[in-house]
C-alpha positions as CSV (number, residue, x, y, z in Angstrom):
1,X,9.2,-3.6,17.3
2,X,8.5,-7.1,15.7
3,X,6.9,-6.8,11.8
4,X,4.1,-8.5,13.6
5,X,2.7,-5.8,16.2
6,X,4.1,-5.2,19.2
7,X,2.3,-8.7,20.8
8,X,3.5,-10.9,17.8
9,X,3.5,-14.4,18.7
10,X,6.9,-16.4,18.8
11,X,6.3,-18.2,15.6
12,X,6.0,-14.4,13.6
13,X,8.9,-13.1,15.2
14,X,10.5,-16.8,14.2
15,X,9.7,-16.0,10.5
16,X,10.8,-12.3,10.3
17,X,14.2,-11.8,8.7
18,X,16.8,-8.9,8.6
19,X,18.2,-10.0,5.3
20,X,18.0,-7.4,2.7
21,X,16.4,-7.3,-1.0
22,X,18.7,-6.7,-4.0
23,X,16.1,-3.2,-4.4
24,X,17.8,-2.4,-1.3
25,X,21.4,-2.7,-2.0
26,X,23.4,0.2,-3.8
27,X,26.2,-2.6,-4.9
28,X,23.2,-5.2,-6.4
29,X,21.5,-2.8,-9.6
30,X,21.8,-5.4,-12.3
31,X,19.7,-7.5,-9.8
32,X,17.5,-4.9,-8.7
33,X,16.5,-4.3,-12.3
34,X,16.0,-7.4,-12.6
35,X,13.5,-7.4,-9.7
36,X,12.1,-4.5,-11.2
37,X,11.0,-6.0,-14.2
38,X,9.3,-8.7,-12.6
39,X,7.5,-7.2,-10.1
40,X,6.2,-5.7,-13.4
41,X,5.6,-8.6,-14.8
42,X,4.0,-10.4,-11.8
43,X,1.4,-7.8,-11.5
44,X,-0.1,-7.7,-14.6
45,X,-0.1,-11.6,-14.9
46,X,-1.7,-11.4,-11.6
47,X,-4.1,-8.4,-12.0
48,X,-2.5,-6.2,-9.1
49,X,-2.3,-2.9,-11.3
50,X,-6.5,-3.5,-11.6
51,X,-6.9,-3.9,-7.6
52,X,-4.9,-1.2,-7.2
53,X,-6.1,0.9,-8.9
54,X,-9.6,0.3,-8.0
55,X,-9.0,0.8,-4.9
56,X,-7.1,3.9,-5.6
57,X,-9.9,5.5,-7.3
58,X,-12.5,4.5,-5.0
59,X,-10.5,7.1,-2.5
60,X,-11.1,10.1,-5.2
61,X,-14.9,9.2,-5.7
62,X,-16.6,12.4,-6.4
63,X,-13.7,14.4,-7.2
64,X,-14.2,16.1,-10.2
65,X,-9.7,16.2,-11.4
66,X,-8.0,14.5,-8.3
67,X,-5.0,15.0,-7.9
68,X,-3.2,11.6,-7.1
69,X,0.5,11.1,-5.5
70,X,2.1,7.5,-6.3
71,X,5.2,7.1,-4.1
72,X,7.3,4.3,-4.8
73,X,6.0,4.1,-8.5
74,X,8.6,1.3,-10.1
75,X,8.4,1.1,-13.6
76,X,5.3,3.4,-13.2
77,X,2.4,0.5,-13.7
78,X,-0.1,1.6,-11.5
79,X,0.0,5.3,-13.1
80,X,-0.5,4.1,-16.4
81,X,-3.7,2.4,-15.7
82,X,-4.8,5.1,-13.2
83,X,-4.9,8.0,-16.3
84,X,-6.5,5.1,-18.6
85,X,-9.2,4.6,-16.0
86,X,-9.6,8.2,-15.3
87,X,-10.6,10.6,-17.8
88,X,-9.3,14.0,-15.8
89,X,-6.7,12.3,-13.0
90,X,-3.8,14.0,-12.8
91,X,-0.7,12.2,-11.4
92,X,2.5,12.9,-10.2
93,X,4.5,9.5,-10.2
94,X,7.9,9.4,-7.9
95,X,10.5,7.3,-6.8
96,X,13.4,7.9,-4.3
97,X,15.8,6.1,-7.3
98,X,16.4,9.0,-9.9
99,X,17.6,6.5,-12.2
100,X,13.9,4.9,-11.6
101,X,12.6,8.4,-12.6
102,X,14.3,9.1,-15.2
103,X,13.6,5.8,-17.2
104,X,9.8,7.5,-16.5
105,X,10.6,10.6,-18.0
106,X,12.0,8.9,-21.2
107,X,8.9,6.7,-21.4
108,X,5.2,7.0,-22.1
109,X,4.1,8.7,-18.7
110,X,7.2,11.3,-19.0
111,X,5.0,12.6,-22.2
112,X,1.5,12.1,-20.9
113,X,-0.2,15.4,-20.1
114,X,-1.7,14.9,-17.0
115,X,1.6,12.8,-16.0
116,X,4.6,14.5,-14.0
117,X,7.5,12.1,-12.9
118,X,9.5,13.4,-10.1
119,X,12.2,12.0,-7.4
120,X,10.7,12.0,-3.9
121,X,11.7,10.0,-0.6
122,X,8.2,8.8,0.8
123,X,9.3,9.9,4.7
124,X,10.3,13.7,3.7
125,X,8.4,14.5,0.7
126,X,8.8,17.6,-0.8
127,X,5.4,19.1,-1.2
128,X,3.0,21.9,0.5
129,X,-0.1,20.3,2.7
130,X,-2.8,19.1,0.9
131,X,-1.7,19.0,-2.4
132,X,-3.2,16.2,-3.2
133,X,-6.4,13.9,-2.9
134,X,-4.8,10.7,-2.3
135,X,-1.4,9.5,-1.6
136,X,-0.7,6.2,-2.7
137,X,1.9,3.5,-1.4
138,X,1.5,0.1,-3.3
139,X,3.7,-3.3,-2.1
140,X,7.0,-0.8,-0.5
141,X,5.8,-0.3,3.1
142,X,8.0,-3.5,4.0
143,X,11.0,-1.8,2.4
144,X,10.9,0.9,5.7
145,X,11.8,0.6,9.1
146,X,9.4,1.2,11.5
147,X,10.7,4.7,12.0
148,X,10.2,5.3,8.4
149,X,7.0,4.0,8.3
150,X,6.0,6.3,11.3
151,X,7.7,9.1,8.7
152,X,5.5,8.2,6.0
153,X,2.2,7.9,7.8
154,X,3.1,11.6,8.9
155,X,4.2,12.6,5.6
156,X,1.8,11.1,3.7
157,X,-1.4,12.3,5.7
158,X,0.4,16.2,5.4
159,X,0.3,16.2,2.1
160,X,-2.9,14.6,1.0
161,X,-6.2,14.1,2.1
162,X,-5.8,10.5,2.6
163,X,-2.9,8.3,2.2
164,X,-3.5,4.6,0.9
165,X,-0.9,2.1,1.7
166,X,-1.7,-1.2,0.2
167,X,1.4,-4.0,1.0
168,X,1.1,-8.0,0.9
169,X,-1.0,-9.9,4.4
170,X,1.8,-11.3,6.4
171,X,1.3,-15.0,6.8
172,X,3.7,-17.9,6.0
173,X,1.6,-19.9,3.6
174,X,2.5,-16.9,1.2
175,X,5.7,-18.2,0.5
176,X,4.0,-21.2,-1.6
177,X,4.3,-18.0,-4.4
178,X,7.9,-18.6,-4.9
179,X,6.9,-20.7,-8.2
180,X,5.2,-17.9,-9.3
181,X,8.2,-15.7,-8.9
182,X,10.8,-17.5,-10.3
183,X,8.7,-17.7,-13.7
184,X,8.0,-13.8,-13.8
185,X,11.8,-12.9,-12.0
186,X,13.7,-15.7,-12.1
187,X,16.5,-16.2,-9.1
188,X,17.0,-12.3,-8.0
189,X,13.3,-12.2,-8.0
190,X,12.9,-15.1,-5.5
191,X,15.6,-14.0,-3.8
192,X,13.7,-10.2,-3.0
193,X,9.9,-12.1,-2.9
194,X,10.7,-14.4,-0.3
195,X,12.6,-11.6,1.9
196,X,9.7,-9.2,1.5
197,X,6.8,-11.8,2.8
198,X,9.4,-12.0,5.5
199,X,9.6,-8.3,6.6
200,X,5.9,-7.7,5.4
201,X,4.2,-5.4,8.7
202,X,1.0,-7.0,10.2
203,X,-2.4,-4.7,10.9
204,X,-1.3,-4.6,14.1
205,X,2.1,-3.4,13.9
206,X,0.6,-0.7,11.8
207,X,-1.4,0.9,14.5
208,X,0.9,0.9,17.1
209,X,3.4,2.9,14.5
210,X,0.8,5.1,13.6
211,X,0.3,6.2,17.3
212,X,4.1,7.5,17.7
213,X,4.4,10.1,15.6
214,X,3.8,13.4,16.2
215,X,0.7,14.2,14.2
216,X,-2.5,12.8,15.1
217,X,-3.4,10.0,12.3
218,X,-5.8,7.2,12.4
219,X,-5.1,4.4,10.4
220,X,-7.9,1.9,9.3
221,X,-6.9,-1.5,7.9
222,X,-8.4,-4.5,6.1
223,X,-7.6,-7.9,4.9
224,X,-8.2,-7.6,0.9
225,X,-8.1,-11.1,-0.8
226,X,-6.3,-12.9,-2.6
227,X,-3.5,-11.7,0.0
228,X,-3.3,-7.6,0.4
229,X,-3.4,-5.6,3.9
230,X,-4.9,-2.5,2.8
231,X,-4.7,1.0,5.2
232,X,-6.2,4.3,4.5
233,X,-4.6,6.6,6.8
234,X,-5.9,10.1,7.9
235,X,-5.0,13.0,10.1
236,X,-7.3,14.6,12.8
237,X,-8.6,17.9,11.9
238,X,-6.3,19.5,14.2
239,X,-3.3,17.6,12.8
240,X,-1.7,17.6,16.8
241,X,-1.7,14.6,18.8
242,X,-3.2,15.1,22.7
243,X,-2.5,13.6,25.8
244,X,-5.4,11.5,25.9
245,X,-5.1,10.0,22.3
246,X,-4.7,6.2,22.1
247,X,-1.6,4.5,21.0
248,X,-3.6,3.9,17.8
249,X,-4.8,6.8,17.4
250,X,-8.6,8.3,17.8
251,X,-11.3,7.1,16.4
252,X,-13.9,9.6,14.6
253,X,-17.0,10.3,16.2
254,X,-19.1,9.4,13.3
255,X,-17.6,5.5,12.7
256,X,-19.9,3.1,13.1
257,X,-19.5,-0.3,13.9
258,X,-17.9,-1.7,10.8
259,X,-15.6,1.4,10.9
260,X,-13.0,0.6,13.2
261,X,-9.1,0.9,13.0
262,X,-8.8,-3.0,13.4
263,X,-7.1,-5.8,10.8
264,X,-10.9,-6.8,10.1
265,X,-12.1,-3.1,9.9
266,X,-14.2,-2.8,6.8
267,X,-13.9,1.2,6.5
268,X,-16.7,2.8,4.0
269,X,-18.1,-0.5,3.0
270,X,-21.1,-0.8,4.0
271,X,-23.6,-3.2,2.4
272,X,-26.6,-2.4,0.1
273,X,-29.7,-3.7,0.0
274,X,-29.4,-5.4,-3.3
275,X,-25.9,-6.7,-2.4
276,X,-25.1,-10.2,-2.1
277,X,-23.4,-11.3,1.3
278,X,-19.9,-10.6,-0.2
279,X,-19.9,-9.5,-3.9
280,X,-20.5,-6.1,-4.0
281,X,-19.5,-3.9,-7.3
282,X,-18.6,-0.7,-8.5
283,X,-19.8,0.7,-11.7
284,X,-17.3,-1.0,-13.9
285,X,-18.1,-4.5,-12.8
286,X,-15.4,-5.4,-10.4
287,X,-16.3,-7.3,-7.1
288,X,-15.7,-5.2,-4.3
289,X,-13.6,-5.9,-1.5
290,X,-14.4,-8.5,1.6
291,X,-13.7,-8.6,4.6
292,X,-12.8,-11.5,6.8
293,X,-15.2,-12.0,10.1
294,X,-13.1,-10.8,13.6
295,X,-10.1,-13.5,14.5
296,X,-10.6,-15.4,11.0
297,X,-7.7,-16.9,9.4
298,X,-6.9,-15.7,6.2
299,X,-8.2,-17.6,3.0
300,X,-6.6,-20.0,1.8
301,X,-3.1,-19.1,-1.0
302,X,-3.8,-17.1,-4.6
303,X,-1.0,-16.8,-6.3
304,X,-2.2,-12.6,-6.7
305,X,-0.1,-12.0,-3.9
306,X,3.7,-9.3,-4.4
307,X,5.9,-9.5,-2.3
């Protein structure tokens, strides 16, 4: 299936690429660390840790000590500002690279007491059902095929209550960040942005995966700017997919009409009286997300885009 949905347009399936990153080459690591470290680098100049972890948190609202899953956790960014946000979070941060984990374990998060670093593949991870709150998948869903994405959203849902995938909006005009990248990467990171805004999934692409697996998940998505497709995915109470669900799954009974498993969905956002048109915010000051009107283009380039 095209990285664009399964009704992607000529020009989308024109700019997808089968070229693979330097992270996804065993005989590339002194590139790949390279990448590494400036994906690091590119998301605190660009305040990525901060979105995500917003957005991570606004999943947990409520919870008293959530217990949080990061899969494909890097050099372990987004954890630290997850247990610097959050008083009683508990994390487990993992990567499928056990030399990944281990520089963790050596570090700051190996001797945090509410961190635990620990090697797990995102499409067979090894833990019981709902062990955790959230699940969290930040700027790696274009590293899967589709039939490990289909994996993770089954995976993913199994184990926690929701799973959060947050990856970069797939549109051309993103590529204008390559300036960006070279300053934080240099050439391997080029080299791995470029390909990744390339092989990037669209909303729709998204859905359709989510209706072939086996379990039962519904999968809402939303454009959140500068540049981020954002997807909280869930399982149906019964966990068992029937004969008459839909390809993209079922929709609850309760959604209303702002809750809807669409690119422009704007899932559990729903306005206040006191809030402006499109700056909402949570208790620590940050604007809320927006959502772009039904067939709108996305806005135009910020540079707070990963690959």
């Amino acid at each position: 299936m095209p990285r664009g949905g399964p009704d992607a347009p000529r020009w989308d399936r024109w700019f997808e690429t089968s070229r693979v990153e330097y992270l996804d080459r065993p005989d590339t690591p002194d590139e790949g660390r390279r990448v590494l470290r400036g994906l690091d680098r590119f998301q605190r100049l660009t305040l990525g840790y901060r979105s995500f972890c917003r957005l991570t948190l606004q999943q947990v609202r409520g919870v008293a000590t959530p217990e949080i899953l990061e899969l494909g956790a890097g050099l372990g960014g987004l954890a630290r500002r997850l247990v610097d946000r959050h008083p009683t979070a508990r994390v487990t941060v993992s990567d499928v690279d056990p030399g990944v984990v281990g520089a963790l374990r050596r570090g700051p998060l190996g001797a945090h007491p509410r961190v635990t670093p620990v090697v797990l593949d995102a499409t067979a991870i090894d833990a019981p059902d709902g062990a955790f709150d959230v699940a969290v998948l930040t700027m790696s869903l274009h590293h899967l095929s589709p039939p490990g994405v289909v994996a993770l959203l089954g995976e993913g849902t199994r184990v926690a209550r929701r799973l959060l995938i947050i990856d970069g909006w797939r549109h051309p005009a993103y590529l204008a960040v390559a300036p960006l990248l070279w300053l934080t990467g240099g050439r391997p990171h080029v080299h791995d942005g470029l390909i990744s805004l390339r092989r990037l999934y669209g909303a729709p692409a998204l859905h359709a995966l989510a209706g072939a697996g086996a379990a039962a998940v519904t999968v809402r998505t939303r454009f959140v700017p500068p540049g981020y497709l954002v997807a909280v995915a869930t399982r149906d109470a019964d966990g068992r997919r029937t004969a008459d669900d839909g390809a993209h799954g079922r929709r609850s009974a309760d959604a209303g009409p702002h809750d809807r498993q669409t690119a422009t969905g704007c899932p559990d956002d729903r306005q206040t009286a006191d809030d402006g048109p499109h700056d909402r915010r949570d208790a620590d000051g940050d604007t809320r997300d927006r959502c772009t009107p039904d067939g709108a283009p996305p806005p135009p380039l910020s540079p707070g885009l990963l690959p």
